[in-house]
C-alpha positions in Angstrom: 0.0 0.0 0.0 1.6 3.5 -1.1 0.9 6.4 1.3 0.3 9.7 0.3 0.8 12.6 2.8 0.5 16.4 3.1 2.4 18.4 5.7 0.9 21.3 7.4 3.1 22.9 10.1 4.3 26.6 10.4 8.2 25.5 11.3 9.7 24.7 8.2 12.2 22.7 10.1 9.6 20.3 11.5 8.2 20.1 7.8 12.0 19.3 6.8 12.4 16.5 9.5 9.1 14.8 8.9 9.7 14.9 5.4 13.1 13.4 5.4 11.8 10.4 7.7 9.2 9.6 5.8 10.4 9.7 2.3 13.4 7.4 3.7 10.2 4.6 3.6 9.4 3.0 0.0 5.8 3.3 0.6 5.2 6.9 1.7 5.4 10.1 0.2 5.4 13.6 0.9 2.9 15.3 -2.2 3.2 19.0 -0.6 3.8 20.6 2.3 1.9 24.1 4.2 2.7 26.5 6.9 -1.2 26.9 8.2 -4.4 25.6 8.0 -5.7 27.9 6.0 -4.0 26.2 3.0 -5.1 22.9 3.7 -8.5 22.4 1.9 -7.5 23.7 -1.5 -4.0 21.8 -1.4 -6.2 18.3 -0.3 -8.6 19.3 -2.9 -5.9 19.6 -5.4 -3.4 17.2 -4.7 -5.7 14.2 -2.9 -3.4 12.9 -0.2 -4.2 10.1 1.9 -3.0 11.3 5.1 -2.6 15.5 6.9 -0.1 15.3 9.3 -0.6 18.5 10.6 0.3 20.9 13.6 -2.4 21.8 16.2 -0.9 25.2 16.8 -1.0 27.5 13.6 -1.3 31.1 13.7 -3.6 32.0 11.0 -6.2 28.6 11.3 -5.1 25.8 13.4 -5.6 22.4 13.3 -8.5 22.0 14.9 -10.7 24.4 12.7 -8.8 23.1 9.8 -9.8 19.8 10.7 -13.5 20.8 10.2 -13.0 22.8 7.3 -11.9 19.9 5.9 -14.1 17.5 6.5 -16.9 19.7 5.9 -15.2 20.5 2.4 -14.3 17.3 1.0 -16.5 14.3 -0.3 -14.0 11.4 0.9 -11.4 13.2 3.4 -8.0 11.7 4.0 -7.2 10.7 7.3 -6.0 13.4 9.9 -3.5 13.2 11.8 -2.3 15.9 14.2 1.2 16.6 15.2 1.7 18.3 18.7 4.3 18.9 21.4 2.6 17.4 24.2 0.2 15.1 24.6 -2.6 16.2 26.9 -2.8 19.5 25.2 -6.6 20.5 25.5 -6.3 21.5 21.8 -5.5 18.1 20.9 -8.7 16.6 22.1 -10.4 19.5 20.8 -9.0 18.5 17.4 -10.0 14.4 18.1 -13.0 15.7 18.9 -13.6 17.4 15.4 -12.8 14.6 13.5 -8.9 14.2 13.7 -7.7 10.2 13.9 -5.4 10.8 15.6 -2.2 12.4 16.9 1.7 13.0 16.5 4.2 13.9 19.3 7.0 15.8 18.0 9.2 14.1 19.9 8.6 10.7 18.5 11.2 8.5 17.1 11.1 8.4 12.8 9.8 4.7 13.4 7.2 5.8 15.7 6.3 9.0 13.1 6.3 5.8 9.9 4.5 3.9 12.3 1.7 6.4 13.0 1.1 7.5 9.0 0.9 3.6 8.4 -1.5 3.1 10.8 -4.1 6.2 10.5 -3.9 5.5 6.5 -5.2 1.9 7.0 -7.7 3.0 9.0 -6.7 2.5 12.7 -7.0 6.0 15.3 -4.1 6.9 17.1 -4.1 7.8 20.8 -2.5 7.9 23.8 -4.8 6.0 26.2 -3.9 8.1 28.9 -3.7 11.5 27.9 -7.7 11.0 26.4 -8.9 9.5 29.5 -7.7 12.4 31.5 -9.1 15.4 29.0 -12.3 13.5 28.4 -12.7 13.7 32.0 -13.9 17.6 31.8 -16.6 16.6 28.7 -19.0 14.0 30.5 -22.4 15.1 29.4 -25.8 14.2 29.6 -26.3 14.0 26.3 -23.4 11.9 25.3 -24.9 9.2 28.3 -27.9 9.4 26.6 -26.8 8.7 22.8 -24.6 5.9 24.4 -28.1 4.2 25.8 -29.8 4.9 22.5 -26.8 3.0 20.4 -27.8 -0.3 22.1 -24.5 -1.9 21.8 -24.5 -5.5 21.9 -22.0 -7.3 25.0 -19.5 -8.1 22.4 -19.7 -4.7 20.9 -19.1 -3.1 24.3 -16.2 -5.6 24.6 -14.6 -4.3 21.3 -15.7 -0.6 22.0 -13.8 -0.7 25.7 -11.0 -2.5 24.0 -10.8 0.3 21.6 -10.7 2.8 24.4 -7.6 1.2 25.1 -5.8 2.0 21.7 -5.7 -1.5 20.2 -5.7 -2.1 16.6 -8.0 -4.5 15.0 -5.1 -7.4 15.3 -4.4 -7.1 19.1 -8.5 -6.9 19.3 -8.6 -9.8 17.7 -5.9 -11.8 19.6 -7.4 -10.6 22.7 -10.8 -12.2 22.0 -10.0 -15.0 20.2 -11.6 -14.1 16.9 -10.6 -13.8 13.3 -9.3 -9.9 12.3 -12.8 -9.7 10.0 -15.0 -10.5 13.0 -13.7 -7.6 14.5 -14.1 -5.2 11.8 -17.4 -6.4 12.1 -18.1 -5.9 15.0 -16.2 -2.5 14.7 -18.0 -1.3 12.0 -21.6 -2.2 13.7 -19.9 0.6 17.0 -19.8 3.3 14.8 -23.0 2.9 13.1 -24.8 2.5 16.5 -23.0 5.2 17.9 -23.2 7.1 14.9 -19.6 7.7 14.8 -16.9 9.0 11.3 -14.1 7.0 13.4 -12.9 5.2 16.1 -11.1 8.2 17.3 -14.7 9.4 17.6 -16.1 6.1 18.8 -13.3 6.2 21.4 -14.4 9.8 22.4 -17.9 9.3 23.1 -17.1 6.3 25.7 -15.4 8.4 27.4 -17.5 11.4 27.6 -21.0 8.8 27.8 -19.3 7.5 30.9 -19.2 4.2 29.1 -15.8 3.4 30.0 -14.3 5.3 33.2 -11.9 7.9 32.4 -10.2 7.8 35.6 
């Protein structure tokens, strides 16, 4: 599977690294690069990338708004995937919340940053576990209980949802349970219907915030 990606960050030098690290992989390529959101929807619209790595923090339209713009913009978006300096940074979840799959520390090793493009391409979200339990904390809502009650998951879809929650791909998922990799994209694919959900960033989201799976 080739990878196409589009940077988006206002350092050039971050743009430089990221670039270098992925174009070092056979199966990834760098199409264009931007130094704020506000170029991202005609550069996707033009040049069709599979993947936005893109920073958080921009000072003309960040990556949150940019996110929406997006997805609100184009037919089939690519996958999102938002780069930040740390990880619990409220405008990361903010970001997850509007439709990101995921995110980037800028920290991360280069086979941590291959790792991560891979993964959100194929369809998998990205997250830290950790850092969304404690953010989602602040959003439990009413309403988000009350979708979660309406979704009528079934006991093996609440077993995949809370096993999503913990940031396992549809493999480990399916070693944990015993099942063949298609029974869990089954089963996945039946949560976010139900829950009425783009993602499983977005599936992951509203179990926290439905109170579906603890945060603490």
């Amino acid at each position: 599977m080739s990878v196409s990606v589009l940077l988006v960050d206002d350092e050039p030098l971050v743009r430089t690294g990221l670039r270098a690290v992925l174009e070092a992989q056979p199966d990834i390529t760098v199409i264009g690069e931007a130094a704020d959101g506000a170029a991202v929807l005609p550069m996707v619209r033009s040049l069709r990338p599979d993947v936005v790595a893109m920073d958080v923090r921009m000072p003309l339209l960040d990556g949150i708004e940019a996110t929406r713009v997006v997805l609100r913009g184009v037919p089939e978006p690519p996958r999102i995937l938002i780069i930040t300096t740390f990880e619990n940074d409220q405008y990361v979840y903010e970001a997850l919340r509007a439709g990101a799959d995921g995110f980037l520390l800028k920290r991360a090793r280069p086979a941590e940053i291959v790792h991560a493009v891979r993964l959100v391409a194929e369809g998998e979200s990205l997250l830290f576990p950790a850092a969304v339990r404690s953010l989602a904390a602040e959003y439990g809502n009413s309403a988000a209980r009350a979708a979660m009650e309406k979704a009528g998951l079934t006991e093996r879809e609440g077993t995949v949802l809370r096993l999503m929650t913990r940031g396992m791909s549809n493999a480990e998922i399916a070693t944990e349970l015993m099942v063949g990799t298609e029974t869990v994209k089954t089963h996945v694919s039946a949560v976010l219907s139900k829950l009425g959900a783009r993602d499983r960033t977005q599936a992951v989201i509203a179990a926290y915030e439905s109170g579906f799976v603890a945060p603490a």
